[in-house]
PALO-634860 format. One record per residue (C-alpha): residue number from 1; x, y, z. Coordinates in pm, 1 decimal, always signed. Example, Ala and Ser with C-alpha at 12.3 -4.5 7.8 and 13.67 -1.06 7.14 Angstrom:
R   num          u          v          w
R     1    +1230.0     -450.0     +780.0
R     2    +1367.0     -106.0     +714.0
//
This chain:
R   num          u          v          w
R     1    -2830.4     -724.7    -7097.5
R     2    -2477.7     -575.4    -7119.8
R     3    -2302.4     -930.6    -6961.1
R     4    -2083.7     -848.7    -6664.8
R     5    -1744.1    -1075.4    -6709.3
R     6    -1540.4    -1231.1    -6370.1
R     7    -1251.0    -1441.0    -6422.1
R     8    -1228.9    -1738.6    -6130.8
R     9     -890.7    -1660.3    -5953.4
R    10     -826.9    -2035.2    -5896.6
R    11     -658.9    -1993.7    -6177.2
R    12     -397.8    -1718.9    -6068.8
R    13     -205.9    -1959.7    -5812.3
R    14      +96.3    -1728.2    -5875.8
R    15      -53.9    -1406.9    -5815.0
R    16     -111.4    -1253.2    -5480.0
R    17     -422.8    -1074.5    -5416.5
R    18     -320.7     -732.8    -5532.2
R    19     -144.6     -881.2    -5874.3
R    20     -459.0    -1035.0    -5930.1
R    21     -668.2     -739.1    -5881.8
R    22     -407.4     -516.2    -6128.5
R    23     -457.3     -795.4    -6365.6
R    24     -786.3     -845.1    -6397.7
R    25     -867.9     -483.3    -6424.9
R    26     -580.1     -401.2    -6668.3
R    27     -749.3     -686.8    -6873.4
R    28    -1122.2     -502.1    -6834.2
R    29    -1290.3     -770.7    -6590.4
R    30    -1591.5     -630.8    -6448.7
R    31    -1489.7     -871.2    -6137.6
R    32    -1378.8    -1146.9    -5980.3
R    33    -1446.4    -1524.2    -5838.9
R    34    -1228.8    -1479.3    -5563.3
R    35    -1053.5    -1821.0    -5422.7
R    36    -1088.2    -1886.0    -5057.0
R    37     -971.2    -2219.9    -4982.6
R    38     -708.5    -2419.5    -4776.1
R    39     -417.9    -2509.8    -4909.6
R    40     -325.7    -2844.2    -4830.1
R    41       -6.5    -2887.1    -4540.8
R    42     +164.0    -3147.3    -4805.4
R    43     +135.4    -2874.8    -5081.5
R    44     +254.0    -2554.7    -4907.1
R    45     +632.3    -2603.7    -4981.4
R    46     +549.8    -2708.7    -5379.8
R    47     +529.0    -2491.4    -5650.5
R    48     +182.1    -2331.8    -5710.8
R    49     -101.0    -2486.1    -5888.5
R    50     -444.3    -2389.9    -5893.6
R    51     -582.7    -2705.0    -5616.2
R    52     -251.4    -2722.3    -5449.7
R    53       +4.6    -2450.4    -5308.9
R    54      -94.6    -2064.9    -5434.4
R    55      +33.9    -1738.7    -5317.6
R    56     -319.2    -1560.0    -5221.2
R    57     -388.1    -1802.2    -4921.8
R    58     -696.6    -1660.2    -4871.8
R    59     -946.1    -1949.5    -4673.4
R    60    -1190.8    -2001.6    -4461.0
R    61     -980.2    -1957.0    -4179.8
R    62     -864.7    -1589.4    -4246.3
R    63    -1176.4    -1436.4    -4451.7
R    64    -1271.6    -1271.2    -4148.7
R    65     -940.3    -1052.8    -4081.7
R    66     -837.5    -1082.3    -4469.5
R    67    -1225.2    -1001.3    -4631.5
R    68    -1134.6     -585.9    -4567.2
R    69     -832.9     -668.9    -4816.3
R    70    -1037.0     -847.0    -5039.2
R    71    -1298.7     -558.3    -5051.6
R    72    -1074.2     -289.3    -5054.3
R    73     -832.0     -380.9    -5361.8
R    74    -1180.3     -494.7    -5587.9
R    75    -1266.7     -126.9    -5533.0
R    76     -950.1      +15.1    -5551.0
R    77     -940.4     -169.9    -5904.3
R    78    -1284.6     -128.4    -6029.3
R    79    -1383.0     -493.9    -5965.5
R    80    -1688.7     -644.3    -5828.7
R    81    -1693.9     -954.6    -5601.8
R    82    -1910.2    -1213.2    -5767.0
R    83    -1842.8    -1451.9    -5520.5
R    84    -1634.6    -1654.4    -5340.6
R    85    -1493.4    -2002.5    -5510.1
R    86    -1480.7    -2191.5    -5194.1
R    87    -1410.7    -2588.5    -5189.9
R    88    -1588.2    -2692.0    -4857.4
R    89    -1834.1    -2948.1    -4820.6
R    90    -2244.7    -2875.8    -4704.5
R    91    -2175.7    -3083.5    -4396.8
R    92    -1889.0    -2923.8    -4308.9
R    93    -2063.1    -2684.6    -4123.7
R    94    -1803.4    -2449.6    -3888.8
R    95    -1644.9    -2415.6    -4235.1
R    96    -1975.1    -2318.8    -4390.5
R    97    -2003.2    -2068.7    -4057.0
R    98    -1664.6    -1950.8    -4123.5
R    99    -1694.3    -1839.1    -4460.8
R   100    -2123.8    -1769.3    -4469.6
R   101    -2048.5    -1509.4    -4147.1
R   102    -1713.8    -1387.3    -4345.0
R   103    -1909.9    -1266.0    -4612.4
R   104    -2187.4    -1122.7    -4434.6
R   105    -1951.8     -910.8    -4241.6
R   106    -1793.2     -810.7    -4555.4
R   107    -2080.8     -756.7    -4741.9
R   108    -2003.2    -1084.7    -4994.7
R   109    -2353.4    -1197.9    -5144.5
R   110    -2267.1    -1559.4    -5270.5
R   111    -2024.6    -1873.8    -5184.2
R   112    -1989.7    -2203.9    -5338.8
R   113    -2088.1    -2539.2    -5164.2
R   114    -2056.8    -2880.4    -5207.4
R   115    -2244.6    -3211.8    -5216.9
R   116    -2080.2    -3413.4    -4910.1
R   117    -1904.4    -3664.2    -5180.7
R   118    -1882.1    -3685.0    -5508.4
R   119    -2059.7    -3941.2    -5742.3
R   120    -1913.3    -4315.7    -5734.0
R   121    -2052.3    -4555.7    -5941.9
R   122    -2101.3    -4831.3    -5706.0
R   123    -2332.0    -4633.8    -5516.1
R   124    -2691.2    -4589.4    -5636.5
R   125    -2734.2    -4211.3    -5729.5
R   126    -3046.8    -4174.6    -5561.8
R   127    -2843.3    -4245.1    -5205.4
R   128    -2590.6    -3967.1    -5318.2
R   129    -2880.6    -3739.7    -5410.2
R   130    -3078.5    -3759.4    -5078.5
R   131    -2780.7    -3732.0    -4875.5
R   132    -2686.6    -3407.9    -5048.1
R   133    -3055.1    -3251.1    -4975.3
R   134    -2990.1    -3373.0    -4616.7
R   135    -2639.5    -3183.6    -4587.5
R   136    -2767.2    -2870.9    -4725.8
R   137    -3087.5    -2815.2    -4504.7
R   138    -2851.3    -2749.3    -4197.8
R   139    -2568.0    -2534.4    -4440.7
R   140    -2861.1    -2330.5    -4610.3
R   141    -3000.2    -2230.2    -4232.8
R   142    -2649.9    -2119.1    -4143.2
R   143    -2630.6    -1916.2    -4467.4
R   144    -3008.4    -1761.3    -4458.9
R   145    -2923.9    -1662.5    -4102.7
R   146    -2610.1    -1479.3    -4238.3
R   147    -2831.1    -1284.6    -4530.5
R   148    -2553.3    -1476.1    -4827.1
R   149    -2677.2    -1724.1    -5060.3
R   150    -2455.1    -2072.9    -5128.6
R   151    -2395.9    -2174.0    -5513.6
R   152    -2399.3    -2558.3    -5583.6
R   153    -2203.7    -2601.9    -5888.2
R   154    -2289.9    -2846.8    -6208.6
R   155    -1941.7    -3027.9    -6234.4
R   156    -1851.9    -3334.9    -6380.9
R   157    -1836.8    -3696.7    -6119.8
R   158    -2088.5    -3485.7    -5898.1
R   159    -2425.3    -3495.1    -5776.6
R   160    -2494.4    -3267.2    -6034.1
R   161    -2305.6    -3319.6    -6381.4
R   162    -2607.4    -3144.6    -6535.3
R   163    -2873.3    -2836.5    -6488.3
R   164    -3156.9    -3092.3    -6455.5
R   165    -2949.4    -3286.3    -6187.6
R   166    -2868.6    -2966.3    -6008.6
R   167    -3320.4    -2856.8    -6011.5
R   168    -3326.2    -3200.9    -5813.3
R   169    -3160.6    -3058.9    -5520.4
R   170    -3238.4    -2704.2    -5529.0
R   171    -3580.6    -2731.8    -5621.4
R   172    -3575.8    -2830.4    -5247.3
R   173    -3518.0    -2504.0    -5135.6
R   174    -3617.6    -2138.0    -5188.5
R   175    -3409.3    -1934.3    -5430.1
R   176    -3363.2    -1705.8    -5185.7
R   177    -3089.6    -1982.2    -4992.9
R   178    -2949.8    -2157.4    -5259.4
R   179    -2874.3    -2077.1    -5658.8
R   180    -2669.3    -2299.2    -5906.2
R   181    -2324.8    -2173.3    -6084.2
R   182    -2479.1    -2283.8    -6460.2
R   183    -2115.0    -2418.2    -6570.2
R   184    -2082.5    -2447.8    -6971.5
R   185    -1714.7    -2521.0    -6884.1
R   186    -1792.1    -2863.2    -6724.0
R   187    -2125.6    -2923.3    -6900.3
R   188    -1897.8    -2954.7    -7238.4
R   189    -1656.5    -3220.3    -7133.8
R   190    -1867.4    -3526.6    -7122.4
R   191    -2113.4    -3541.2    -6884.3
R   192    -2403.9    -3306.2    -6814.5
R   193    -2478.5    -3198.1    -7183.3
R   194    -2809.1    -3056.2    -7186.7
R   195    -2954.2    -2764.4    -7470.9
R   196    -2845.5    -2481.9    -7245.4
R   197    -3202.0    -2319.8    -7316.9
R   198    -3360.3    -2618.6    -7089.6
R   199    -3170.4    -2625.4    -6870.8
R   200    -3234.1    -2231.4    -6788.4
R   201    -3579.6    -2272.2    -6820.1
R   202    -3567.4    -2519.6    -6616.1
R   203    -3376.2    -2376.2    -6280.2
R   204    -3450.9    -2009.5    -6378.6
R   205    -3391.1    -1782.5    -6057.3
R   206    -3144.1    -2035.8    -5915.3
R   207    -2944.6    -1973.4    -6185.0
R   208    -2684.4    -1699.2    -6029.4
R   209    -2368.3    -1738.8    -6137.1
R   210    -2195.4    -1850.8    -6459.8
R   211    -1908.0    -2043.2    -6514.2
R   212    -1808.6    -1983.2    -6896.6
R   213    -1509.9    -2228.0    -7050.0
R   214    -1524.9    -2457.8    -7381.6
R   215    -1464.6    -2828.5    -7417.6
R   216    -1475.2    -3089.5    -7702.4
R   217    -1484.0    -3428.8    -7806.3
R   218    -1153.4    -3588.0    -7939.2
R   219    -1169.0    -3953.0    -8130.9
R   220     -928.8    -4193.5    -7886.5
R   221     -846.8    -4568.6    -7978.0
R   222    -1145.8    -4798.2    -8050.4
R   223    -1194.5    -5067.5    -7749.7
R   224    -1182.2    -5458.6    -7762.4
R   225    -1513.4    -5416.7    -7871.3
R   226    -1493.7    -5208.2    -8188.8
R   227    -1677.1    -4909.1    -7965.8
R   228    -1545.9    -4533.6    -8047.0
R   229    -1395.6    -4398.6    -7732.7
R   230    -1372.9    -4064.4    -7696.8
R   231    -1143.2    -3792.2    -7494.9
R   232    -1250.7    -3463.9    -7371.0
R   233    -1008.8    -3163.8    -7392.7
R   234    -1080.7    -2790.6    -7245.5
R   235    -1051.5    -2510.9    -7589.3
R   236    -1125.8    -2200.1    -7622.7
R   237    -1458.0    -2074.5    -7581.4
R   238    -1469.5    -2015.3    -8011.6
R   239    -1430.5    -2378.2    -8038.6
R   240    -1629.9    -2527.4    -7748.0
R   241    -1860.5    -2802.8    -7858.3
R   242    -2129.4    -2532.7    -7693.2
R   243    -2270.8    -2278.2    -7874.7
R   244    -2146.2    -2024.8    -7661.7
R   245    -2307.9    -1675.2    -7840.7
R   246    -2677.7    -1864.0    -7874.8
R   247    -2566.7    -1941.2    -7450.7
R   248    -2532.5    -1537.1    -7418.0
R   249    -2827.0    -1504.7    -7595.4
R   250    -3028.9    -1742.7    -7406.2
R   251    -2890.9    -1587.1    -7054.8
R   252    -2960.3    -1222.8    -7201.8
R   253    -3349.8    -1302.4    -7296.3
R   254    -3413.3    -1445.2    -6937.1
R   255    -3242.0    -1131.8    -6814.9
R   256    -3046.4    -1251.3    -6625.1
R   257    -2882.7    -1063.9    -6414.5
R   258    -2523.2    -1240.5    -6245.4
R   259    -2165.0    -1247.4    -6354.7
R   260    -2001.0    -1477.2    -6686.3
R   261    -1674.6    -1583.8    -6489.9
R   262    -1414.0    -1721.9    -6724.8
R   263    -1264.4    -2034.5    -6578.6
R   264     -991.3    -2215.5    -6773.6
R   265     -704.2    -2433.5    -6657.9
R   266     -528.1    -2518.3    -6959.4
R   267     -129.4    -2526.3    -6997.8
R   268      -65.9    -2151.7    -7098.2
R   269      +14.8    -1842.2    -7043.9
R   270     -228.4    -1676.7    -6774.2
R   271     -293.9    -1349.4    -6943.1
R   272     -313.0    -1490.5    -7308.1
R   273     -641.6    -1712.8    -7187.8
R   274     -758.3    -1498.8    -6997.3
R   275     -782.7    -1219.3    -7303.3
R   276     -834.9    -1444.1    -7536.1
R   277    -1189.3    -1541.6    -7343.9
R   278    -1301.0    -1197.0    -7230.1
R   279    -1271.0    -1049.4    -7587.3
R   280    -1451.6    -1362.8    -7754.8
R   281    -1733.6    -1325.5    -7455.0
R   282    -1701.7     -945.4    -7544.1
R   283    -1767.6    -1001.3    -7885.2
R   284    -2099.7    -1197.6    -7863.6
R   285    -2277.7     -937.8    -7593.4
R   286    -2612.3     -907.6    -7751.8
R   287    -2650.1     -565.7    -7610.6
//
């Protein structure tokens, strides 16, 4: 497997979509996660940040008329589309319409979805989990109808912090309708770390997307109590608590066959994460 690298362009609020596309490709992506969100009415006059005001406003709303933009400049700049890093909930389903007939029109294979809430914990998992399964039957029919797949995500305070939490909800469904964005990013910060080889074993052709960014453990105060607390801080990918080349490894022997998207919101300088990732990612390619 020679990995093919994305970058998510939720983190490029200050680029439009052509910067972005010059950017990535100067860089050497193979592609990229393309943002298609709302941005919220109270945001739109603040500066940009990456879940508030950006300057690509591409959404739900405007995929339709702004998709032949979107297609045209990832050609123009040698980039594939590995999907589309959408926010909306399963049960919001005109906005799962929107974007699912968007990107069969444009010829966009995959989209991220959401559980209907996130996890709480006065509320019995199991009631979060069912719900979820619920939500998706109606978004996946919408999406199979369209030929595009949806993504569910493994992200921290979730439904699914982990892979085996995400194969409880997509094991539901055919492979064909739904896959999971295997996130090593979120899966290092606290919650949802599993041996990475499991965890592909375990959802093996739902896993279609990758979501590559390092975290680790930092020693806080001690409670009341005497426990260690602990913090959890976003590095580089070299110094993620993950092994990230035995990851590579692992995704190359299961040939698999998707996009590494390098998604990291840390304080600094766009273009020196983003090259400092890609090389590193570059660097351990088994092939």
């Amino acid at each position: 497997m020679s990995i093919r690298i994305s970058a998510t362009t939720v983190m490029l609020p200050d680029y439009d979509m052509e910067e972005t596309a010059q950017l990535l490709s100067r860089l050497g992506f193979d592609g990229a996660e393309w943002r298609c969100r709302h941005i919220p009415e109270s945001a739109r006059d603040q500066p940009y940040s990456p879940w508030g005001n950006v300057k690509n406003d591409l959404s739900p709303d405007n995929l339709m008329q702004r998709g032949e933009e979107v297609v045209a400049l990832s050609r123009e700049y040698g980039l594939e589309i590995a999907c589309l890093a959408t926010a909306m909930r399963a049960d919001e389903l005109d906005e799962v319409r929107k974007v699912a007939e968007g990107c069969s029109h444009w010829g966009i294979r995959r989209f991220r979805i959401g559980a209907p809430r996130g996890y709480n914990p006065q509320e019995n998992y199991r009631d979060l989990l069912d719900d979820t399964i619920r939500a998706l039957e109606p978004a996946l029919a919408i999406a199979r109808e369209c030929g595009v797949r949806a993504l569910l995500e493994i992200h921290r305070n979730t439904v699914a912090c982990s892979a085996s939490q995400a194969y409880l909800i997509v094991r539901n469904f055919d492979p064909q309708d739904i896959g999971v964005i295997f996130d090593i990013a979120n899966m290092s910060l606290g919650q949802g770390h599993e041996p990475t080889k499991m965890g592909l074993d375990l959802l093996g052709p739902y896993v279609q997307h990758v979501h590559a960014g390092g975290g680790a453990p930092v020693a806080g105060e001690r409670g009341p109590d005497g426990q260690q607390l602990w913090n959890w801080e976003t590095v580089d990918l070299a110094d993620s608590v993950i092994d990230v080349p035995q990851f590579v490894r692992e995704l190359a022997a299961m040939n698999y066959q998707g996009f590494i998207s390098v998604e990291d919101f840390r304080p600094l300088p766009t273009e020196e994460k983003l090259l400092t990732q890609l090389q590193f990612l570059r660097s351990v390619d088994p092939s």
